[in-house]
N, C-alpha and C positions, 0 to 999 in steps of 0.2 A: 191582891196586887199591892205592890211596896210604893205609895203615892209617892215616895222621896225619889222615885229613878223615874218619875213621867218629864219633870223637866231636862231630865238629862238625855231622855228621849227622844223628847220634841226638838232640842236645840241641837243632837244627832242629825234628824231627821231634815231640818231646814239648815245646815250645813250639806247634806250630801244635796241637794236639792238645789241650794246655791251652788257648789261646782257643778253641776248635769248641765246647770243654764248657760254658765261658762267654756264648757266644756265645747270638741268638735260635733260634727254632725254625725249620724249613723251611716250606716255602710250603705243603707237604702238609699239615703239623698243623697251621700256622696257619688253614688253609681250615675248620677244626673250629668256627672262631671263629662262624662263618654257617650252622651245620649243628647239632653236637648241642653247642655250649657255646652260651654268652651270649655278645655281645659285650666283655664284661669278663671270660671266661672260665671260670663256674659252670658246673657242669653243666645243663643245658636242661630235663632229664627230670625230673618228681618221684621219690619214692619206691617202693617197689614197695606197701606197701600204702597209699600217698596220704597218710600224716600231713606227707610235704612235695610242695606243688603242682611242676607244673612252671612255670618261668617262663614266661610270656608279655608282658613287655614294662614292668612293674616298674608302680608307683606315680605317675602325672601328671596328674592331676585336681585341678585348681584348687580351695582351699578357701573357699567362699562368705564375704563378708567380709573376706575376709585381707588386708592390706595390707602391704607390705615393712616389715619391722621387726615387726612388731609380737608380739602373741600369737599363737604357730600352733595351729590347734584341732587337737583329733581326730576326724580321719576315720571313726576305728575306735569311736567313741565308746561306742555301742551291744553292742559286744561282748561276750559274757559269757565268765570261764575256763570254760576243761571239764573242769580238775579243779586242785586242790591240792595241791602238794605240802610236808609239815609232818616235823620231826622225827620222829612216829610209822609215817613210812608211805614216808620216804624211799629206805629199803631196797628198795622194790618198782622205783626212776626211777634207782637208784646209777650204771648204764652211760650214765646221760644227764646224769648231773651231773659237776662236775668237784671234786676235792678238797676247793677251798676252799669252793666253794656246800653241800657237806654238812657240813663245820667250820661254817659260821655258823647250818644248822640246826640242830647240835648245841648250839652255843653259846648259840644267843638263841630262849627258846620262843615269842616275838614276831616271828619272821621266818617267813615263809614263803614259795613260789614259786607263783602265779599264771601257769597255762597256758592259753595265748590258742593260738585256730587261725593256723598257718602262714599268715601273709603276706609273698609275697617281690615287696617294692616296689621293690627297688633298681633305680634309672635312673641314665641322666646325657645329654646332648646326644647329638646324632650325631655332633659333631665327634669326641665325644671316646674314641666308638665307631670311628670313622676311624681316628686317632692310637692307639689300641689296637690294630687290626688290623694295623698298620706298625711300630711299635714289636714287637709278636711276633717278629717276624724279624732284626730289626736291636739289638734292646737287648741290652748286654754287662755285664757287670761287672767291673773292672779292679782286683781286689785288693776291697777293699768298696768300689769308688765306680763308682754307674750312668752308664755311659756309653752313647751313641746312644742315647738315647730321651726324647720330649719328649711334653705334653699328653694322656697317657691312662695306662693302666695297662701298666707295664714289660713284665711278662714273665708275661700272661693265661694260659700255659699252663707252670709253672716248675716247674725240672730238679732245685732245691734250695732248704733252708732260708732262704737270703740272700737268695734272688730272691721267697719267701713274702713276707720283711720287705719289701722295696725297694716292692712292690708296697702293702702297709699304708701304709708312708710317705709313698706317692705317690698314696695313694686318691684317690677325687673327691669333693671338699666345697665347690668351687666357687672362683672365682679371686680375688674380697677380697671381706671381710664385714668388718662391726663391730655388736659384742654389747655390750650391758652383762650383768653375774655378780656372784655372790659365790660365797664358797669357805670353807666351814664347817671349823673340826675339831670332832670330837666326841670326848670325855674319855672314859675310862675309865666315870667314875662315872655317866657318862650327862646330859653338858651339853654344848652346841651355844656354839661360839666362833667368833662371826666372825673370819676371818680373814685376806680379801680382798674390796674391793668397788671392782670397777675398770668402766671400759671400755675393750676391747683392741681395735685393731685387727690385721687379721688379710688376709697379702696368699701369693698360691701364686704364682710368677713362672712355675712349670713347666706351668701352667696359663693362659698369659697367651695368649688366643686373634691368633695370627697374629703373634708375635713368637720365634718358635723360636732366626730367627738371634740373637737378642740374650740367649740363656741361657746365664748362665754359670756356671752350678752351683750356684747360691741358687736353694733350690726352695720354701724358707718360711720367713713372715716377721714377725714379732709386735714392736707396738709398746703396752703397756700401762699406765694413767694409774691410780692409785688413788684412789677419792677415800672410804677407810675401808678398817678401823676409825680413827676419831679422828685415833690413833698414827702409823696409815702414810699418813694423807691427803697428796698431794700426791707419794708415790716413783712412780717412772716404772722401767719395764722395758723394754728393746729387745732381741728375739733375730731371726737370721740363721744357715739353719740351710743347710747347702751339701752337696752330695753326696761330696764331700771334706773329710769329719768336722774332719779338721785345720784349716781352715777356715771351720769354723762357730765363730759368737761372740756373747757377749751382753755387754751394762749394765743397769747398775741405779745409779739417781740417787735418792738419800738427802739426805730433807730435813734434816736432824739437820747431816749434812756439809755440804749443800748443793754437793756435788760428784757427777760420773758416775764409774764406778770400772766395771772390764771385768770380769768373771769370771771367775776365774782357772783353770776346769774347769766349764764347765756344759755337764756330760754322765755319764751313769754313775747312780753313787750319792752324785753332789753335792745336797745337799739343794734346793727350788727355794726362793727367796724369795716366792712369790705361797702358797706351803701352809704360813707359818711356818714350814719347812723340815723337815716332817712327811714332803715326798712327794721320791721323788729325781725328777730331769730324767730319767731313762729309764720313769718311769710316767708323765710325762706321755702321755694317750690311752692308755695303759697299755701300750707301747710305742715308744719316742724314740728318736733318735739312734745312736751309733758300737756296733757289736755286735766291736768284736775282743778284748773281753776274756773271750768268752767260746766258746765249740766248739756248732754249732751240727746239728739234726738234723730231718728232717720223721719225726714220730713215724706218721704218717698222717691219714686223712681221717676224719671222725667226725661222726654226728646226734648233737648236743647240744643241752640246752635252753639258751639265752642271753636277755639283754636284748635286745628288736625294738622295733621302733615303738614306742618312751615317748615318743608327745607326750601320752601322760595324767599323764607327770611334771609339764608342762606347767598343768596345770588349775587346780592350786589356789592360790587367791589368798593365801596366807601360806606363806613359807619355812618356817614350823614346824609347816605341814601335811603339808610333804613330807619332814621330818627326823625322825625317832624318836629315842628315846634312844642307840641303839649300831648304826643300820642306816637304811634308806633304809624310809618304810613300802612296804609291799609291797600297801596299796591300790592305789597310782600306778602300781605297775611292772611291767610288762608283761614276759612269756617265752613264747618260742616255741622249736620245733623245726628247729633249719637245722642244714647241714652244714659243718660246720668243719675249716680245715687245723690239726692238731697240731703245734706245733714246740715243744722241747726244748734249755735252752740249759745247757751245765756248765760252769765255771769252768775257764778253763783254768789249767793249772799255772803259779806263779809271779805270777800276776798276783792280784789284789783288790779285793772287791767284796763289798758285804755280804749280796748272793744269790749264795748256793752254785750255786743251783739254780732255774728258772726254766722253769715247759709255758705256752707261748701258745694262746689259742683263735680264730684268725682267721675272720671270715666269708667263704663262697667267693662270695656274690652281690656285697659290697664291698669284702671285702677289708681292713675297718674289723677288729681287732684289741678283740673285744669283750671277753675273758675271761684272767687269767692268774695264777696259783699262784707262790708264789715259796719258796723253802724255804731258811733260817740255815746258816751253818757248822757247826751242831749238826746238821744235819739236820731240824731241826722244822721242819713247816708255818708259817709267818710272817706270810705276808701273800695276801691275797686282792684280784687289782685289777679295775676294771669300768669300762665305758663301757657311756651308754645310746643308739644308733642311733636317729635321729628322722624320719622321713617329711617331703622339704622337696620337694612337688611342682615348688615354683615356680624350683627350680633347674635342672632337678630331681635329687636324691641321696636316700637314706638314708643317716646320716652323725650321729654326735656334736656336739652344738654347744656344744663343752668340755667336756662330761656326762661326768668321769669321777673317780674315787676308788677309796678302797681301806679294806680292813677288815686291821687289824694283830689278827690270829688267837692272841697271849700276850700285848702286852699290854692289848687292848680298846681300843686308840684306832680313830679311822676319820676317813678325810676326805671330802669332796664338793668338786667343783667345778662350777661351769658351772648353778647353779642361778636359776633364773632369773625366780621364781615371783612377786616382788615388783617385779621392772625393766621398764620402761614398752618400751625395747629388747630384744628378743631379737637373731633373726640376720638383720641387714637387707645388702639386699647393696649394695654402692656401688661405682664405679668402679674401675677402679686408681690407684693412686697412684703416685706416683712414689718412685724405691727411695732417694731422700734422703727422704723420712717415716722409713724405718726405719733413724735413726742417731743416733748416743751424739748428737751437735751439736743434730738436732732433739727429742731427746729433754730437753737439759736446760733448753732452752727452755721447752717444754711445764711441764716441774717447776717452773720457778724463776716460772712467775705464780702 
């Protein structure tokens, strides 16, 4: 034997061995997808003593009246909690809550959690059930950037933390939409500040039914018009978010300069401009973009109560029906019992960022990324972030429709986005656009009338 070609064999050898790990699942476990998972890869079964159903085919019943855009009612409307849970009595639900959810019942005797029966509505097309089924087997990850896999969920049946994320990122919310919102902070002392009131549009190209060959790594797309408070009427925001982090990019066109300017890091713990820079780019959805600054782990599977079906956030016809002084009221907002992937992210050495420390609460029917803790370089609890999952038959998904915020746990601020209580738009869905809408060029256009 030639000793000189054993190195070159062995480093063969733990190369092909490194992509197999990365690689999809085989035909065998993929076959699970038809059998006891979902087609998006939840578990099938309910619970063992029924407090969660088994799926049977999600949420698609058209809602009487509903018209694209418009106000989406509740289905669920009728439903009463079957119990609550309050500061005093938390102790008894502690394995079902997560850090931050019993911080904020500690902290606020005005908050508490409203338990709705297990409804698990999550749908989406059959295309996109197809393209999930195929993607199982063929989606890779190439360093952190998803490669071979298009129109459905990555990797429905995933071997690690990255491929939990990938799959959040890639959830199904439908392929363009445009919303009008606002996006409150709340003070400390318990006062509501506007602090964006735009309409975004909103395009998933990785989602672009029957154009596979034409993806080129931009898998989302945000072009957003402000038109308030006052101050920021008329700034324009354009983001491009790509599966090679390195490659994703945003602008922002300021009336003030009356110029576009690029971001020179929107990603991380850069502040965004649309939260008065209260919220960083990586809560956006409370979960965003490039994950290498940080060592990542699946903590495990877990029944939590989370945020479900809030389209009763939806109901009330004043934004300051649904804003409390330091909390979202928790007349509107609806919890349930589902089961979630745990993931766990630490700081890697050398690098920074202003969470130390970081447990994600993913949903296993969406994948949607409802819940997550974030902990200082002191080690304190910091921040508590949230999204609320909305029943959209007519897509059909369960899915955020920007519904998301965060409670800073020292020093009493919180924000909201995606509220929508007052806008004649909610999430109507429109065609696709073409990917010159979402650029600095047509952006400054838009700004400068």
């Amino acid at each position: 034997m030639n000793h000189s070609t054993i190195p070159a064999a062995v480093l063969a050898a733990a190369l092909l061995a490194a992509l197999g790990a990365q690689a999809g699942v085989t035909p065998e476990e993929a076959a699970r997808l038809k059998t006891e998972l979902t087609p998006l890869g939840a578990e099938r079964a309910g619970n063992k003593d029924g407090s969660i159903p088994a799926w049977t085919g999600g949420y698609t019943t058209a809602m009487p009246g509903f018209k694209n855009g418009g106000r989406r009612g509740d289905p669920f409307a009728g439903d009463k909690p079957l119990y609550a849970i309050n500061a005093a009595n938390m102790a008894q639900h502690a394995d079902k809550l997560t850090d931050g959810t019993q911080a904020l019942l500690k902290k606020y005797p005005t908050f508490r959690i409203d338990v709705y029966k297990t409804l698990r509505t999550a749908a989406a097309p059959q295309w996109v059930y197809d393209n999930t089924f195929k993607n199982a087997t063929t989606a890779r990850l190439d360093g952190e950037i998803l490669r071979d896999a298009f129109g459905g969920i990555p990797f429905p049946i995933p071997k690690n933390a990255k491929e939990v994320i990938a799959n959040h990122e890639m959830h199904w919310r439908g392929e363009a939409w445009q919303t009008d919102f606002r996006g409150y902070l709340g003070t400390a002392n318990g006062q509501s500040v506007l602090s964006v009131e735009a309409t975004g549009d909103f395009q998933m190209p990785y989602y672009a039914q029957g154009q596979e060959a034409k993806f080129n790594g931009e898998y989302w797309m945000i072009r957003m018009l402000n038109s308030g408070p006052p101050v920021r009427a008329g700034e324009a925001l354009v983001g491009r978010q790509n599966v090679d982090q390195d490659k994703s990019a945003s602008w922002v066109y300021l009336t003030g300069q009356r110029r576009v300017r690029k971001l020179p890091n929107a990603c991380c713990d850069t502040p965004t401009p649309a939260s008065s820079g209260v919220a960083s780019f990586d809560e956006v959805d409370v979960l965003t973009g490039r994950t290498d600054r940080h060592d990542w782990k699946i903590v495990g599977k877990r029944e939590m109560l989370i945020p479900y079906n809030s389209n009763r956030m939806h109901q009330p016809e004043k934004d300051s029906e649904l804003l409390m002084a330091n909390h979202l009221n928790p007349d509107h907002v609806r919890w349930e019992l589902h089961r979630v992937w745990v993931l766990e992210a630490t700081l890697k050495p050398g690098q920074r960022h202003q969470a130390a420390r970081s447990r994600y609460y993913i949903d296993e029917d969406t994948w949607v990324a409802v819940l997550a803790d974030r902990w200082d370089a002191k080690g304190q609890l910091w921040k508590t972030v949230w999204s609320h999952p909305v029943v959209m038959p007519d897509l059909p998904a369960t899915t955020p429709q920007q519904q998301w915020g965060f409670n800073d746990l020292i020093s009493g601020a919180w924000y909201a986005s995606g509220v929508v209580n007052e806008r004649k738009q909610h999430y109507r869905i429109v065609p696709r656009r073409a990917d010159s809408h979402f650029t600095a060029e047509a952006m400054a256009g838009e700004g400068l009338r």
